[in-house]
mmCIF file of the N, C-alpha and C atoms, coordinates in Angstrom:
data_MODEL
# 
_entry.id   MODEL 
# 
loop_
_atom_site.group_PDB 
_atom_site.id 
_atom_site.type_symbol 
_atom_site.label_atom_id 
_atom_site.label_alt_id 
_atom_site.label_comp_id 
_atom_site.label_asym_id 
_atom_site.label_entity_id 
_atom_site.label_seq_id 
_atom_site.pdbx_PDB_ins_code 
_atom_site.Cartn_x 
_atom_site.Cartn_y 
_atom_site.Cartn_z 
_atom_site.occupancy 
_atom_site.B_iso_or_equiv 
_atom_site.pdbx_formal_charge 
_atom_site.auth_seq_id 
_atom_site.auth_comp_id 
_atom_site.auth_asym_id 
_atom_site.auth_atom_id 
_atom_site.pdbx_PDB_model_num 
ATOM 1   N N  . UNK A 1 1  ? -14.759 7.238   9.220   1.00 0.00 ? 1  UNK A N  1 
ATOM 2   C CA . UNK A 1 1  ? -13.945 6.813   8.106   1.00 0.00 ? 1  UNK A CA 1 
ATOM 3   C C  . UNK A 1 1  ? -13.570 5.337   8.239   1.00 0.00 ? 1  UNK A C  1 
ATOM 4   N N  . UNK A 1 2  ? -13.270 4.910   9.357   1.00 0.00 ? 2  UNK A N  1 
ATOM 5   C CA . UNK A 1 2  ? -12.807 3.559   9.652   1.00 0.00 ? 2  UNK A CA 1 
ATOM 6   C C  . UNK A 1 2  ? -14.005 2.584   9.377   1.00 0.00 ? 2  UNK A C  1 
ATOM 7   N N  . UNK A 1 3  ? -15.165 2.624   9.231   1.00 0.00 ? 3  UNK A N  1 
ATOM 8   C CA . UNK A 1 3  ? -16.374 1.942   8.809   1.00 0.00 ? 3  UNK A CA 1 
ATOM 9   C C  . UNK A 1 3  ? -16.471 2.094   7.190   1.00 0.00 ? 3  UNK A C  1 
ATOM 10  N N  . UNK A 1 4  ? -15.633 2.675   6.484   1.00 0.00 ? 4  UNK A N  1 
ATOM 11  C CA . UNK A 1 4  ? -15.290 2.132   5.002   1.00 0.00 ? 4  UNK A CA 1 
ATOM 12  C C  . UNK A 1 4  ? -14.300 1.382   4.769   1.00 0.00 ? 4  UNK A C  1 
ATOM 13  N N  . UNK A 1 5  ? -13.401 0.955   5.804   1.00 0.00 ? 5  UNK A N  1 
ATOM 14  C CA . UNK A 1 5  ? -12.344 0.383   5.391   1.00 0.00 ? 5  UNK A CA 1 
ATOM 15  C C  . UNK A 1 5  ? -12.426 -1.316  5.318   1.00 0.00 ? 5  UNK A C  1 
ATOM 16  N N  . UNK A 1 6  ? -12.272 -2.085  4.280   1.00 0.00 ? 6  UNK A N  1 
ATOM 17  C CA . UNK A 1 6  ? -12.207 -2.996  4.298   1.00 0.00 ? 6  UNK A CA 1 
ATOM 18  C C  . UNK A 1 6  ? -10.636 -3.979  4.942   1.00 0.00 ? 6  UNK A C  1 
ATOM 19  N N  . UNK A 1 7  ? -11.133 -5.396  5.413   1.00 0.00 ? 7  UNK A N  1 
ATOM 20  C CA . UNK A 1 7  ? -10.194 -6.042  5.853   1.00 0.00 ? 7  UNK A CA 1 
ATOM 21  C C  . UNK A 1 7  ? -9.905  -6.976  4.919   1.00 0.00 ? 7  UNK A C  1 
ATOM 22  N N  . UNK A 1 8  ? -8.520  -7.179  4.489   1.00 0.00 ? 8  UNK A N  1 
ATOM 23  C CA . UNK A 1 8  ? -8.569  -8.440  3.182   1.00 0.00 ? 8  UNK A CA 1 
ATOM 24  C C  . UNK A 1 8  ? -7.165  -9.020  4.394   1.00 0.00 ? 8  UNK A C  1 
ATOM 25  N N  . UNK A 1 9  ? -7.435  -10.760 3.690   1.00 0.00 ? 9  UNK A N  1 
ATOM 26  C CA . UNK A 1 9  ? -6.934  -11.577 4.326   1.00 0.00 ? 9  UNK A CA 1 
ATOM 27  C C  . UNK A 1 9  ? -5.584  -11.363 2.682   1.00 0.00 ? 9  UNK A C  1 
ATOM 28  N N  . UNK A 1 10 ? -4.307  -11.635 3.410   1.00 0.00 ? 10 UNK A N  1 
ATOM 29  C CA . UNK A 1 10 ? -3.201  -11.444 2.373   1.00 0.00 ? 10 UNK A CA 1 
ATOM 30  C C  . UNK A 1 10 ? -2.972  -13.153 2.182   1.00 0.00 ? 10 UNK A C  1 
ATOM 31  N N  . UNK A 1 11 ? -2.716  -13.427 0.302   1.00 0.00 ? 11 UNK A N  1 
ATOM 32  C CA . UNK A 1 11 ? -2.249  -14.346 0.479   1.00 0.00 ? 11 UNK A CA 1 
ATOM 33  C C  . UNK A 1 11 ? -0.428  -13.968 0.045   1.00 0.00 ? 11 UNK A C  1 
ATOM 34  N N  . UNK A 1 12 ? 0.346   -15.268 0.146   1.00 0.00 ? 12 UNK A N  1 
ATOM 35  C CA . UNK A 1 12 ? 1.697   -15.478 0.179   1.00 0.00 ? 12 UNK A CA 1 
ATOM 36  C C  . UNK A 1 12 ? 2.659   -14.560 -0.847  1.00 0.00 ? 12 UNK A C  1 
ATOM 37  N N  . UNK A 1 13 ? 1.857   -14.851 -1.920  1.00 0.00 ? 13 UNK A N  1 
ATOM 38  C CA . UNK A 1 13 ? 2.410   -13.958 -3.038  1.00 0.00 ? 13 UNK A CA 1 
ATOM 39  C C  . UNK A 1 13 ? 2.524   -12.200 -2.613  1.00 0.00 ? 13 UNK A C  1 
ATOM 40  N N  . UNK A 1 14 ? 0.986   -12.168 -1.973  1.00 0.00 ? 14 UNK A N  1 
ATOM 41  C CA . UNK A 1 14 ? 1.479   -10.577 -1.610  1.00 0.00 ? 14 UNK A CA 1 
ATOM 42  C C  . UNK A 1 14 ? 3.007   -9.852  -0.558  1.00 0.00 ? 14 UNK A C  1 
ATOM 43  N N  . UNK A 1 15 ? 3.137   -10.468 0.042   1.00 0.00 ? 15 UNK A N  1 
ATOM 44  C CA . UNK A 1 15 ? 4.474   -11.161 0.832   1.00 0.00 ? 15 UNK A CA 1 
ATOM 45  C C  . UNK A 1 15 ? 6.044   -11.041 -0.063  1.00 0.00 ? 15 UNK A C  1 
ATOM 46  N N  . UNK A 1 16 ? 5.444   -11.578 -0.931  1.00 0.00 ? 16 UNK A N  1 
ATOM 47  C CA . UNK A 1 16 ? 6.805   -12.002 -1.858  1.00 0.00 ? 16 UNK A CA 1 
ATOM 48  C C  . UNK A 1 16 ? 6.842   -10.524 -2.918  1.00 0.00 ? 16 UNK A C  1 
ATOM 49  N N  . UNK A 1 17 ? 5.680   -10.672 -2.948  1.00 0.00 ? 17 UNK A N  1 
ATOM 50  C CA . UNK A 1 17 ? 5.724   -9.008  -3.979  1.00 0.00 ? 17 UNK A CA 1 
ATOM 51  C C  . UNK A 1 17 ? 6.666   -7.618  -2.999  1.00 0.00 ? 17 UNK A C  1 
ATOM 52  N N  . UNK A 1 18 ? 6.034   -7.836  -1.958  1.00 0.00 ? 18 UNK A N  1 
ATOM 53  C CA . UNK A 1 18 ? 6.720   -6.618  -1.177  1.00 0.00 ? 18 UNK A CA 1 
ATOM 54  C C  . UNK A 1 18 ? 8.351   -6.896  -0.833  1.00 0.00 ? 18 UNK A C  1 
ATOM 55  N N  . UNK A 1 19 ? 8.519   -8.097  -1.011  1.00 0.00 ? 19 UNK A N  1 
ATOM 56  C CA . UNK A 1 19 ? 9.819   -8.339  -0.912  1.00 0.00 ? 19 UNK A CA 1 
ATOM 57  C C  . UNK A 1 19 ? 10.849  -7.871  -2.026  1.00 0.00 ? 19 UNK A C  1 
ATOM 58  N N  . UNK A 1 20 ? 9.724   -7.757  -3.036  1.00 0.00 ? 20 UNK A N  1 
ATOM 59  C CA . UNK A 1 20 ? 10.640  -7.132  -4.416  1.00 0.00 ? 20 UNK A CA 1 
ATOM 60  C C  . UNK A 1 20 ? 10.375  -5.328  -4.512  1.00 0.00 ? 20 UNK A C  1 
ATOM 61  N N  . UNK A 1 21 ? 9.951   -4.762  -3.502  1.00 0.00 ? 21 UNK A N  1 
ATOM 62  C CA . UNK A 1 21 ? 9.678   -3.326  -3.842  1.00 0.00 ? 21 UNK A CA 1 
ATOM 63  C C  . UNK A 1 21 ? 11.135  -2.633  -3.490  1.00 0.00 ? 21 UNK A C  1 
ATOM 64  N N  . UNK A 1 22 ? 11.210  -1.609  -3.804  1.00 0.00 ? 22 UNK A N  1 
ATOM 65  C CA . UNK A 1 22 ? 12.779  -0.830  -3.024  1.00 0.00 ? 22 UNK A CA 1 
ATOM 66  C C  . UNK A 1 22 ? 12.933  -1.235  -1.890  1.00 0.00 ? 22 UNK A C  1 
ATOM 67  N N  . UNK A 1 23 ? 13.757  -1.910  -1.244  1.00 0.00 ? 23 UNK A N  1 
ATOM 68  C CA . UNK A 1 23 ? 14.086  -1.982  0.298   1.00 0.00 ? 23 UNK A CA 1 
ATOM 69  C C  . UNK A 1 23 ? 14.008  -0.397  0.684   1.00 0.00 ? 23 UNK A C  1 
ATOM 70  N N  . UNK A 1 24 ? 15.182  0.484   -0.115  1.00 0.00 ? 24 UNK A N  1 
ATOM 71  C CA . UNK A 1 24 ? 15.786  1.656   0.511   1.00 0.00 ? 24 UNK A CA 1 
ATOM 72  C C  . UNK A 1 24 ? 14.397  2.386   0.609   1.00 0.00 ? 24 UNK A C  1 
ATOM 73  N N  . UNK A 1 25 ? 13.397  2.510   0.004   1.00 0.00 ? 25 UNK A N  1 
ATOM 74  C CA . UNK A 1 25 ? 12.119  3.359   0.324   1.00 0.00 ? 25 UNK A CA 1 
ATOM 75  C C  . UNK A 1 25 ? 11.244  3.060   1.414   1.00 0.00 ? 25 UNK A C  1 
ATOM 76  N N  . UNK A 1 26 ? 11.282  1.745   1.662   1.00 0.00 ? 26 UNK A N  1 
ATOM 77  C CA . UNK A 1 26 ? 9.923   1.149   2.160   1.00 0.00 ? 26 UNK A CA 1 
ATOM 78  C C  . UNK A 1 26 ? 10.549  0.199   3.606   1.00 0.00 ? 26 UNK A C  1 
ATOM 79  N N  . UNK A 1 27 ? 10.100  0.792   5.093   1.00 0.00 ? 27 UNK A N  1 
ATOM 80  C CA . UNK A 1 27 ? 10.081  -0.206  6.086   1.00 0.00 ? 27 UNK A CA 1 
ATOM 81  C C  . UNK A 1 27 ? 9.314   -1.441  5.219   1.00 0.00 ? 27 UNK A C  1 
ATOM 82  N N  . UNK A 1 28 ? 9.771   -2.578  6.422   1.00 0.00 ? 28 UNK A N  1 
ATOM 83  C CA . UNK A 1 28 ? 8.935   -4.085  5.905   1.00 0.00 ? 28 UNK A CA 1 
ATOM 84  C C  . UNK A 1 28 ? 7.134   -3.782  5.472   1.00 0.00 ? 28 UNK A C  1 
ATOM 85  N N  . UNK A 1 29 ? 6.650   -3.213  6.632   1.00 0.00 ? 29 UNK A N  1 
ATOM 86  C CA . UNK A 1 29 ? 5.630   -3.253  6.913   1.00 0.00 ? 29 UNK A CA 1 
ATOM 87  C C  . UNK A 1 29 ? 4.661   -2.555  5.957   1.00 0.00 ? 29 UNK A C  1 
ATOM 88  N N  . UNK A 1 30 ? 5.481   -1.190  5.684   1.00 0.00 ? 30 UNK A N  1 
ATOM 89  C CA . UNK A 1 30 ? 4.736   -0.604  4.610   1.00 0.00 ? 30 UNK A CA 1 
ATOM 90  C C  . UNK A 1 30 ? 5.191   -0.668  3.233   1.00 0.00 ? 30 UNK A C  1 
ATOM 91  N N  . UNK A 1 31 ? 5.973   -1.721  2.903   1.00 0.00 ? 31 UNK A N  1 
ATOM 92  C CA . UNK A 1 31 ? 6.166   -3.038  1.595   1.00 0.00 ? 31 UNK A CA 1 
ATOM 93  C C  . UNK A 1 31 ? 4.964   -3.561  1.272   1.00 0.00 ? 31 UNK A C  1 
ATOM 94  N N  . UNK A 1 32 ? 4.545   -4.717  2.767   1.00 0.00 ? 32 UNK A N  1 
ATOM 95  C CA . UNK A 1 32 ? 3.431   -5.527  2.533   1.00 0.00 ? 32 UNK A CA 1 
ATOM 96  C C  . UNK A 1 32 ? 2.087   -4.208  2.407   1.00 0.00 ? 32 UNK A C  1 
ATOM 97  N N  . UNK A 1 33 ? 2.160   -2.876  2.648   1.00 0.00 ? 33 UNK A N  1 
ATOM 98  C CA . UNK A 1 33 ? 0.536   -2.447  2.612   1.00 0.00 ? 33 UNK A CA 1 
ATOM 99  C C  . UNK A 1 33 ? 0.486   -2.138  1.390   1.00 0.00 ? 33 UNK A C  1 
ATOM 100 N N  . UNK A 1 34 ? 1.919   -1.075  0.658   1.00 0.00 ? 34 UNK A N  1 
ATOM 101 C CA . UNK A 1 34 ? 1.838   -1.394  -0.901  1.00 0.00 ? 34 UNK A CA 1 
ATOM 102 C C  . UNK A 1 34 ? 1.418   -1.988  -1.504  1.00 0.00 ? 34 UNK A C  1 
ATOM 103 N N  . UNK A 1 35 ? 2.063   -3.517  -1.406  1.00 0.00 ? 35 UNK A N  1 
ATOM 104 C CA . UNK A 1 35 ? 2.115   -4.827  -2.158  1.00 0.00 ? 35 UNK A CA 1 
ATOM 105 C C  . UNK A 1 35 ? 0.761   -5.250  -2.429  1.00 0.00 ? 35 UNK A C  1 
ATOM 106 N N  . UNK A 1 36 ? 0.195   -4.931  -1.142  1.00 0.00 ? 36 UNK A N  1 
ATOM 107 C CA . UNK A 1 36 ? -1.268  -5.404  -1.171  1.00 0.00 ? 36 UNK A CA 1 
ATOM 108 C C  . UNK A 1 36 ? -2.075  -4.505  -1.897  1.00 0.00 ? 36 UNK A C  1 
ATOM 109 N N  . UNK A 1 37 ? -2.180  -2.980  -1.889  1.00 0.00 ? 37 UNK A N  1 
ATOM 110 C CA . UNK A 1 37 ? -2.547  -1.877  -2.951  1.00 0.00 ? 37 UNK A CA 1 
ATOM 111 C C  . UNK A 1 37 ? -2.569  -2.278  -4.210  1.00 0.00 ? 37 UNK A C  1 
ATOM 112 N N  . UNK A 1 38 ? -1.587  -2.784  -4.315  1.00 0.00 ? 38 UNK A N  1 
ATOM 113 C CA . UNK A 1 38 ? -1.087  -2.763  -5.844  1.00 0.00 ? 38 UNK A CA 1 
ATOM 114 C C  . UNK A 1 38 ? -1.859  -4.123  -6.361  1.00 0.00 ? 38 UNK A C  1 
ATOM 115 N N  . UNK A 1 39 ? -1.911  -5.073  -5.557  1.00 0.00 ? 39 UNK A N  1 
ATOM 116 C CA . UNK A 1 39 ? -2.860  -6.428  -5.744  1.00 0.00 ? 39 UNK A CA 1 
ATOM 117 C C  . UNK A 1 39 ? -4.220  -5.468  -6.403  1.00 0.00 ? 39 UNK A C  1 
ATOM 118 N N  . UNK A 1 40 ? -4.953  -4.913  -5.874  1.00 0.00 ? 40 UNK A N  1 
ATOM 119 C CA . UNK A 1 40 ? -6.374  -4.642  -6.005  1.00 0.00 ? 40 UNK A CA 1 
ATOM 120 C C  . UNK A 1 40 ? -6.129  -3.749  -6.988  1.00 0.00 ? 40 UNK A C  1 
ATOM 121 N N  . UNK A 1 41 ? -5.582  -3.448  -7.726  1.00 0.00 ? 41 UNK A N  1 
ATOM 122 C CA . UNK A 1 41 ? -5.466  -2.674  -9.372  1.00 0.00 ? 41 UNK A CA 1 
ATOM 123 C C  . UNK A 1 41 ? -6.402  -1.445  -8.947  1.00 0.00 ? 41 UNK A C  1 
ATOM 124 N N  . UNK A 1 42 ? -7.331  -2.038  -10.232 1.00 0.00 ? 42 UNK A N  1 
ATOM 125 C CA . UNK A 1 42 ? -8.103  -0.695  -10.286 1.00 0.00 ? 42 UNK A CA 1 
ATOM 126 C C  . UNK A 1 42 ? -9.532  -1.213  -9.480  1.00 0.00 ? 42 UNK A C  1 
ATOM 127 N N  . UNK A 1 43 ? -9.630  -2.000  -8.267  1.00 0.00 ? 43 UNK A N  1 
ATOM 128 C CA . UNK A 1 43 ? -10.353 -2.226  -7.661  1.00 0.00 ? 43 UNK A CA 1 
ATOM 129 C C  . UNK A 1 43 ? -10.295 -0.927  -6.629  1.00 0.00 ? 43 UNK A C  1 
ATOM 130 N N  . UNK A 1 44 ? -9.005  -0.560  -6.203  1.00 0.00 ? 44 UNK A N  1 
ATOM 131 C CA . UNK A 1 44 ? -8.468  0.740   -5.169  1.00 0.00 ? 44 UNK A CA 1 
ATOM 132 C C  . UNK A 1 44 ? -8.877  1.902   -5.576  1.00 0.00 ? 44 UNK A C  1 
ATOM 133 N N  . UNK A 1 45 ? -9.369  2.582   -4.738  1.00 0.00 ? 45 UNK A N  1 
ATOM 134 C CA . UNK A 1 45 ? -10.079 3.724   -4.834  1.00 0.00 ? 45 UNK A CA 1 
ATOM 135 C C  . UNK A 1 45 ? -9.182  4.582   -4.039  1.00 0.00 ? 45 UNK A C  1 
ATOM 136 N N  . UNK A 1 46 ? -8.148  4.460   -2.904  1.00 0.00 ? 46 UNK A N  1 
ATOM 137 C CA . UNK A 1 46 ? -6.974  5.611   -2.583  1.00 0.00 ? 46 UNK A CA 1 
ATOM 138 C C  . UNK A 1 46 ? -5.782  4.326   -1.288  1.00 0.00 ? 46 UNK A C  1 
ATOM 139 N N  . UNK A 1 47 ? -4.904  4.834   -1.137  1.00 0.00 ? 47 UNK A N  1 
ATOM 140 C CA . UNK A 1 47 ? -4.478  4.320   0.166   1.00 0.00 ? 47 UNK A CA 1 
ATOM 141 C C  . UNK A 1 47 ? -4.370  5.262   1.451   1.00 0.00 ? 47 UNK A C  1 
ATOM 142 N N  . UNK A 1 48 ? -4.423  5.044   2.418   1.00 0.00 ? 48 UNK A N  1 
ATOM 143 C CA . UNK A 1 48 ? -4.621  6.006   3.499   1.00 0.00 ? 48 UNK A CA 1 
ATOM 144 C C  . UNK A 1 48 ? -3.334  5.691   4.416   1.00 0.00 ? 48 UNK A C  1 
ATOM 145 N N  . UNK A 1 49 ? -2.761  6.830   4.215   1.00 0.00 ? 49 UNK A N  1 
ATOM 146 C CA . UNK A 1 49 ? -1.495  7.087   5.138   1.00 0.00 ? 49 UNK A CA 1 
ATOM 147 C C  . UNK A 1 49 ? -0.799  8.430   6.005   1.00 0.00 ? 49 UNK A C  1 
ATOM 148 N N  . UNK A 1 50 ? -0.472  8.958   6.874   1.00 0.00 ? 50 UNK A N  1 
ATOM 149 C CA . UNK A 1 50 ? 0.475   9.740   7.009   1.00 0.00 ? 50 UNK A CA 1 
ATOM 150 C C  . UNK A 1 50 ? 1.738   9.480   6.811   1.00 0.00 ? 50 UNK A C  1 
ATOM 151 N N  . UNK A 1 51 ? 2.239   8.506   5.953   1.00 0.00 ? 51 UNK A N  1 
ATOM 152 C CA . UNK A 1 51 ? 3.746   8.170   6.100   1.00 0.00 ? 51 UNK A CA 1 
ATOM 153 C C  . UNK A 1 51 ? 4.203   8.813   4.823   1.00 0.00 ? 51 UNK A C  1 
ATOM 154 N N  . UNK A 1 52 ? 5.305   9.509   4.592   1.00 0.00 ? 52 UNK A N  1 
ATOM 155 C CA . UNK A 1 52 ? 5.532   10.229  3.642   1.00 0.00 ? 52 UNK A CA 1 
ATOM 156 C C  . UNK A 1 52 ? 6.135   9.081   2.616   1.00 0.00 ? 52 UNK A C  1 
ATOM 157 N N  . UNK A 1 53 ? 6.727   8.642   3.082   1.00 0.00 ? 53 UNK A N  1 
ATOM 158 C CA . UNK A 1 53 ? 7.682   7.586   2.384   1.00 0.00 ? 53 UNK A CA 1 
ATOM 159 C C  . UNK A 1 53 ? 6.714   6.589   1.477   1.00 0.00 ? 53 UNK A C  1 
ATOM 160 N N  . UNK A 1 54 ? 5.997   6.109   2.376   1.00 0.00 ? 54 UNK A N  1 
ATOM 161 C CA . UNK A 1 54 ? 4.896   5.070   1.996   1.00 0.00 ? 54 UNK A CA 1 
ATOM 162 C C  . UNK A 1 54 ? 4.070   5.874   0.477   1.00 0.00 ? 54 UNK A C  1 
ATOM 163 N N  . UNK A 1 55 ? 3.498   7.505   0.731   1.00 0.00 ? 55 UNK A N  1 
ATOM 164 C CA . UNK A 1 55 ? 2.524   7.807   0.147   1.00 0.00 ? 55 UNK A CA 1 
ATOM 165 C C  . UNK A 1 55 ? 3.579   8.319   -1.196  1.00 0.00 ? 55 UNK A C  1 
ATOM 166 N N  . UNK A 1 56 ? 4.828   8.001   -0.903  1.00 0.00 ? 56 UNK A N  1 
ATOM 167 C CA . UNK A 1 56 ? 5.513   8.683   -2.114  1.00 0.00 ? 56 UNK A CA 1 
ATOM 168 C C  . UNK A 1 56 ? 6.038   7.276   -2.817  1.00 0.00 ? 56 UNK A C  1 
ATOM 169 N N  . UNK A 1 57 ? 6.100   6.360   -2.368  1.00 0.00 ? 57 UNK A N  1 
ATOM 170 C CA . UNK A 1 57 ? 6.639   5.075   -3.157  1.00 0.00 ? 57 UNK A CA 1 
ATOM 171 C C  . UNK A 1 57 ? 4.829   4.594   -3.589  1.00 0.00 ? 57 UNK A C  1 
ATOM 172 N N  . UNK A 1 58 ? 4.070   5.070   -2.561  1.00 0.00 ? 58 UNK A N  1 
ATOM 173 C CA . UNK A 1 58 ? 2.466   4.605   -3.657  1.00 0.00 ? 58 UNK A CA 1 
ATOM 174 C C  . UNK A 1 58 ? 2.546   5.480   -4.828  1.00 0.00 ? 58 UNK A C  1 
ATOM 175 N N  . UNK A 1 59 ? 2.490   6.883   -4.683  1.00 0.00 ? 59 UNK A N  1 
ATOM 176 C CA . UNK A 1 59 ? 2.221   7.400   -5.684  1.00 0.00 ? 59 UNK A CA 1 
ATOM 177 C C  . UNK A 1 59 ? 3.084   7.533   -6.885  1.00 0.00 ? 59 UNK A C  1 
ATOM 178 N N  . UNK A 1 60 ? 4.510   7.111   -6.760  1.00 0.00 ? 60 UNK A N  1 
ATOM 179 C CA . UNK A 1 60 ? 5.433   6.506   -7.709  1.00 0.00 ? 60 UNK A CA 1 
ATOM 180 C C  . UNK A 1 60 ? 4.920   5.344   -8.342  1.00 0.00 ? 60 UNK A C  1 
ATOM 181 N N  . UNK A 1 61 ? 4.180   4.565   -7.886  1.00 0.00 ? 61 UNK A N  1 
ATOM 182 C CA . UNK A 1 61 ? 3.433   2.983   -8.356  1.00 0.00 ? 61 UNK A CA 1 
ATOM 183 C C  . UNK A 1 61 ? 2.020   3.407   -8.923  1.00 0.00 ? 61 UNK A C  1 
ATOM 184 N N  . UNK A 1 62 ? 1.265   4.437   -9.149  1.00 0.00 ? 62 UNK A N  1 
ATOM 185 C CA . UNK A 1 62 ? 0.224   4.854   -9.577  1.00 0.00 ? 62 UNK A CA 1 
ATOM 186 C C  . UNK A 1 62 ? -0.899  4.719   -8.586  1.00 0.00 ? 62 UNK A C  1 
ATOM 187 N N  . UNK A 1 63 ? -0.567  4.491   -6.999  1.00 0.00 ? 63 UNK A N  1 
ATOM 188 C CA . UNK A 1 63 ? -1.619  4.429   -6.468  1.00 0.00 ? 63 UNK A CA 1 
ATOM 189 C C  . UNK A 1 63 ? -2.064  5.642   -5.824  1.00 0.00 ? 63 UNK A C  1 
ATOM 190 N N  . UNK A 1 64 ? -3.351  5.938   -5.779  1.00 0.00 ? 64 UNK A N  1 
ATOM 191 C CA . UNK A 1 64 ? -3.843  7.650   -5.240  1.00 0.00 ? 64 UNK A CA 1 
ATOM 192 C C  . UNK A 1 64 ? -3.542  7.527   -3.665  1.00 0.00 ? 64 UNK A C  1 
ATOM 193 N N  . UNK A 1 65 ? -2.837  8.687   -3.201  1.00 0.00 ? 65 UNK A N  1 
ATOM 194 C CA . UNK A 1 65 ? -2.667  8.361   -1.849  1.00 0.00 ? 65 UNK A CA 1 
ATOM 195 C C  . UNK A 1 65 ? -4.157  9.439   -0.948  1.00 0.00 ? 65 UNK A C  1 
ATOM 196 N N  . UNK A 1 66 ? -4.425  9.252   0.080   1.00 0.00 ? 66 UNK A N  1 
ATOM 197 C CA . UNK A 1 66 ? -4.963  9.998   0.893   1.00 0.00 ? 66 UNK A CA 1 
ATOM 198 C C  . UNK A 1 66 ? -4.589  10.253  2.713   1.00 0.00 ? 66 UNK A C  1 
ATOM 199 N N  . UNK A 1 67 ? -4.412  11.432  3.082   1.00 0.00 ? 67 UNK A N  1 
ATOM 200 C CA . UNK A 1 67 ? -3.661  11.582  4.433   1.00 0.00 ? 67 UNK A CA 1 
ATOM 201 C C  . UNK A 1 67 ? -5.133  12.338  4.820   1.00 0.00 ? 67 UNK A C  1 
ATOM 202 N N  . UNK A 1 68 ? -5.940  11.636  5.898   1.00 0.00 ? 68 UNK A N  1 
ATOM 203 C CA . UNK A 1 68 ? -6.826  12.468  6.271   1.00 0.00 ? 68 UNK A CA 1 
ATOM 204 C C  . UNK A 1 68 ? -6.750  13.479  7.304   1.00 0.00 ? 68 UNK A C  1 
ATOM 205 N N  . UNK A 1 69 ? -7.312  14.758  7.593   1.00 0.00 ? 69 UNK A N  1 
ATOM 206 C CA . UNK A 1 69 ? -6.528  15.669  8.640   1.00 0.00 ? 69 UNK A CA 1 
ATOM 207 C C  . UNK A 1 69 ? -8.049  15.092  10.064  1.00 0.00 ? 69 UNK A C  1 
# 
């Protein structure tokens, strides 16, 4: 699975976007992986997480989440 995953370099704005998501939902960290989701529109095909929090503030934002077992 890890040989589909692409690496994108973040620019500044993505940064600043996550700075505007719910604090109360989202550690820092999984702000910026949102933020960056949400950059690639309908380029995103799912986000990959076990974090409940994370996959419930994506899927509040319209992004498809995926938790692989």
């Amino acid at each position: 699975m890890l040989d589909s995953i692409t690496l994108i370099q973040l620019a500044t704005s993505t940064f600043e976007e996550a700075g505007r998501l719910d604090p109360t939902l989202l550690r820092p960290l999984d702000a910026i992986h949102l933020a960056a989701a949400l950059e690639l529109g309908d380029d995103l095909e799912t986000i990959v997480t076990y974090d409940e929090r994370l996959a419930d503030a994506a899927q509040n934002n319209g992004v498809p989440v995926t938790a692989p077992s």
